[in-house]
C-alpha positions in Angstrom: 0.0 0.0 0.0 1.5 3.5 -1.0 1.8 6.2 1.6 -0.5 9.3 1.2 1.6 11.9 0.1 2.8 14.6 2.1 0.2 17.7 2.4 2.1 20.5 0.0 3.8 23.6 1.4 1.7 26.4 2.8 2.5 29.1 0.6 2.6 32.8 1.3 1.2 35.9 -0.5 4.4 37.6 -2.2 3.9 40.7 0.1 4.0 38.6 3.3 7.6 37.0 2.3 8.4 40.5 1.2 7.6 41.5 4.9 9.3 39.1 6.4 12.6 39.5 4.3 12.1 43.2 5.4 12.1 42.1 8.9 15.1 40.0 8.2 16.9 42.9 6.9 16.0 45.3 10.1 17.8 43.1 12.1 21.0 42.9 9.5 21.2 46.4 9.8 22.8 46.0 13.3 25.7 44.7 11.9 25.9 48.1 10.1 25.1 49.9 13.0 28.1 48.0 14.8 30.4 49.3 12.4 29.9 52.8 12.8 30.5 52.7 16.5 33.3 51.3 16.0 34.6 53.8 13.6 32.9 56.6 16.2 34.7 55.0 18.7 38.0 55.0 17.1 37.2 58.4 15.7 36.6 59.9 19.6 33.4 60.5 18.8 31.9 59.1 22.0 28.3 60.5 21.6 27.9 59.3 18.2 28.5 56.1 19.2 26.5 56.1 22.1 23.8 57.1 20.1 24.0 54.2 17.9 24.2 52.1 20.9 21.0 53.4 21.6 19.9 52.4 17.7 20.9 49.3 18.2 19.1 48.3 21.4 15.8 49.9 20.0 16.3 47.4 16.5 17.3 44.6 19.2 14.1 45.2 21.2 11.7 45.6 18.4 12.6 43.2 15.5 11.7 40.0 17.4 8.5 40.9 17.8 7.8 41.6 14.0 9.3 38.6 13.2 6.3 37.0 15.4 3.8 38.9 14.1 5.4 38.6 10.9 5.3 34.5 10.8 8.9 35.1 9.3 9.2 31.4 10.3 7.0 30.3 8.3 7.0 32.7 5.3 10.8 32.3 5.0 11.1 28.8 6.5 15.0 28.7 5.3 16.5 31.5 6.8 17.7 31.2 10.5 16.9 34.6 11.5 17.6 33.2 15.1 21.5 32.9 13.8 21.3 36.1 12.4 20.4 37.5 15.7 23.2 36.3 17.9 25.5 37.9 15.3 24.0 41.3 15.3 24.2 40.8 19.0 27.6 39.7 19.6 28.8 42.2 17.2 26.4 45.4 18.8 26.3 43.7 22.5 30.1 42.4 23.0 32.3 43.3 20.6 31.7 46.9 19.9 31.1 47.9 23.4 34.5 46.7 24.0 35.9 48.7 21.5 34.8 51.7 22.6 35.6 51.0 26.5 39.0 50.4 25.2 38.9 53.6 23.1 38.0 55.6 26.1 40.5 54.5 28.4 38.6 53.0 30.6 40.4 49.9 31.1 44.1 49.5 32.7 46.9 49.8 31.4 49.2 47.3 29.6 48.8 43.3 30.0 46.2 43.4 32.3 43.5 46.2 30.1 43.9 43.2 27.7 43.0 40.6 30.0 40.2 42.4 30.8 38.8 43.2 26.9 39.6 39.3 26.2 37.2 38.1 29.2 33.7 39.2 28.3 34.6 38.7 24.3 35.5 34.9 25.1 32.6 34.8 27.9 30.1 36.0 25.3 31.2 33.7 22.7 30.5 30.8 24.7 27.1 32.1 25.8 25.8 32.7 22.4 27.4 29.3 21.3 24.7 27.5 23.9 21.7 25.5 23.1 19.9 26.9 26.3 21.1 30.7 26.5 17.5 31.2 25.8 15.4 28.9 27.9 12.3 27.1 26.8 10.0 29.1 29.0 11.7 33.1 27.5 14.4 33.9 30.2 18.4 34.4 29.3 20.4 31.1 31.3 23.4 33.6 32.7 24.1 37.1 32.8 23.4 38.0 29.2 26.2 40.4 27.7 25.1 43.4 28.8 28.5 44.6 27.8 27.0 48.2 25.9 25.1 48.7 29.1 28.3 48.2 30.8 30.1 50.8 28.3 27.2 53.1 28.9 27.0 53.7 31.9 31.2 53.3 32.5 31.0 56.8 30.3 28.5 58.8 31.3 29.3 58.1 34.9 32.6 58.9 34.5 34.1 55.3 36.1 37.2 54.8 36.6 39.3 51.8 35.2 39.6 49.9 38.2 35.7 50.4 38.8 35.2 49.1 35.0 37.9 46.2 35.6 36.4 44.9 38.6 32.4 45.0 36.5 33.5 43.5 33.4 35.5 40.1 36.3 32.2 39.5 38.4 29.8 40.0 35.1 31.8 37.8 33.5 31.8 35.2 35.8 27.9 35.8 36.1 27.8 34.4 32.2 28.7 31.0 33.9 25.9 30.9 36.9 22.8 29.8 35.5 20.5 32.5 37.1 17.4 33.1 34.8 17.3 36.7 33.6 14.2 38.3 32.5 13.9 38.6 28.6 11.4 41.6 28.5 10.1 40.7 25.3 9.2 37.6 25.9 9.2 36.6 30.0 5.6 35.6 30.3 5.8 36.9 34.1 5.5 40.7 34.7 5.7 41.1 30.6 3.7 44.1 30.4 5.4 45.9 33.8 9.0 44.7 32.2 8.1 46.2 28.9 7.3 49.2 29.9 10.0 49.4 32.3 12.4 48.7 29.5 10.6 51.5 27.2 11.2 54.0 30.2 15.0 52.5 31.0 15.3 53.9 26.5 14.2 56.9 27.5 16.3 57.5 30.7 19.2 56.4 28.4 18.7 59.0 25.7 18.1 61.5 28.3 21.4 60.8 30.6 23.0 61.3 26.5 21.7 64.7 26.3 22.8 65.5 29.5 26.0 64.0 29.3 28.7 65.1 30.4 26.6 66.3 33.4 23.7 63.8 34.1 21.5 65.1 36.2 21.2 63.1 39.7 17.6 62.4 39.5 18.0 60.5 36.4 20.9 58.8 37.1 18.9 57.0 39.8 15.8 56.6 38.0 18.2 54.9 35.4 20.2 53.0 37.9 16.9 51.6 39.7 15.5 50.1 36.7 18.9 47.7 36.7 18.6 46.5 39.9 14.8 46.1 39.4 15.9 43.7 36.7 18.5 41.8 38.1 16.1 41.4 41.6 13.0 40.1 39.9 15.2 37.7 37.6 16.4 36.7 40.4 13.3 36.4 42.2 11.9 34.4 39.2 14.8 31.8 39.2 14.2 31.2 43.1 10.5 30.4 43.3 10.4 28.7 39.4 13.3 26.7 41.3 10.8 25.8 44.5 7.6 25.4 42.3 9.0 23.0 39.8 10.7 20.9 43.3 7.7 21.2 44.3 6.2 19.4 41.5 8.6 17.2 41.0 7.7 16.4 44.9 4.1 15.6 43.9 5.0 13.3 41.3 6.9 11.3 43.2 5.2 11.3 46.5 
């Protein structure tokens, strides 16, 4: 007896594929936009590239969710746009954030500033290189290269090398410990509160810019207080996902 045959292909309207190769191409453009802060970087033009730092965190946090609503997926079923993703990202999140730290002097001097710029580009590489940075249930598995943050926030707050040294050790480390961090796009807890949150923490960000060199104090704590919301409810998620799903497990076996 012969096998029915396989149902065909869904096919898409030409303007949905077009849309979705769009979508495709947002996200390429971060590569682009990694290059010119490196160039701004090398050129001293700190601003510049802290404005397309900015650029690249708003294409980041916006062209996931077109490719859902796009079905990109499905309309373009053989393009990974996942790998395209962690490129842009390791590109915009690790690489060029190093570069400019490094252009700004703010990491030591000799042997040891290179230690330094090697440990979150190596620590990064292996994070985007695993199968589970990005858990089943929408959270990041480690501290997830916040490195432009890191650069951010090591300019406009004027931090000192040993300051930036000792951030860019313990962060690094934090890659390895498997503490789930909220993925504010996607988290299913809190997602509207950490979405908006996020939206406010762009703002505070552009703002502390147009201030800079002399943020004003208000907003530097406003800024600051959205990071430690973040790392305490990702924290607080890991904890009690740990106890309810021991707590199953308990149930099962009892």
């Amino acid at each position: 007896m012969q096998a029915p045959a396989a149902p065909p292909a869904k096919t898409f309207p030409r303007r949905q594929r077009l849309a979705g190769a769009a979508v495709h191409l947002y996200t390429a453009a971060g590569s682009v936009l990694g290059l010119l802060i490196v160039l701004a970087a090398v050129e001293g033009e700190v601003e510049t590239a802290l404005w397309l730092v900015l650029a690249t965190l708003v294409v980041d946090g916006t062209d996931g969710m077109l490719a859902r609503r796009l079905r990109v997926k499905e309309t373009i079923p053989w393009f990974d746009g996942a790998r395209l993703d962690d490129i842009v990202d390791y590109l915009t999140y690790a690489f060029a954030p190093i570069v400019l730290l490094w252009t700004t002097d703010r990491l030591p001097d000799g042997p040891a500033g290179w230690v330094v710029a090697a440990l979150p580009l190596l620590a990064s590489c292996y994070q985007f290189c695993r199968v589970d940075a990005k858990t089943e249930d929408h959270y990041f598995l480690g501290f997830p290269s916040y490195w432009n943050v890191v650069a951010f926030y090591a300019i406009v707050l004027d931090v000192g090398t040993t300051g930036v040294a000792v951030a860019l050790v313990v962060l690094t480390v934090l890659v390895f410990v498997p503490v789930k961090y909220v993925y504010p796009s996607r988290t299913g807890l809190l997602r509207n509160l950490n979405l908006a949150l996020a939206a406010a923490w762009l703002v505070s960000y552009a703002v502390l810019l147009l201030q800079y060199p002399d943020p004003h104090p208000v907003v530097v704590v406003l800024s600051l207080g959205y990071l430690v919301y973040y790392v305490a409810v990702s924290v607080w998620l890991t904890v009690t996902g740990g106890r309810r799903a021991r707590s199953a497990e308990a149930v099962e076996g009892g």
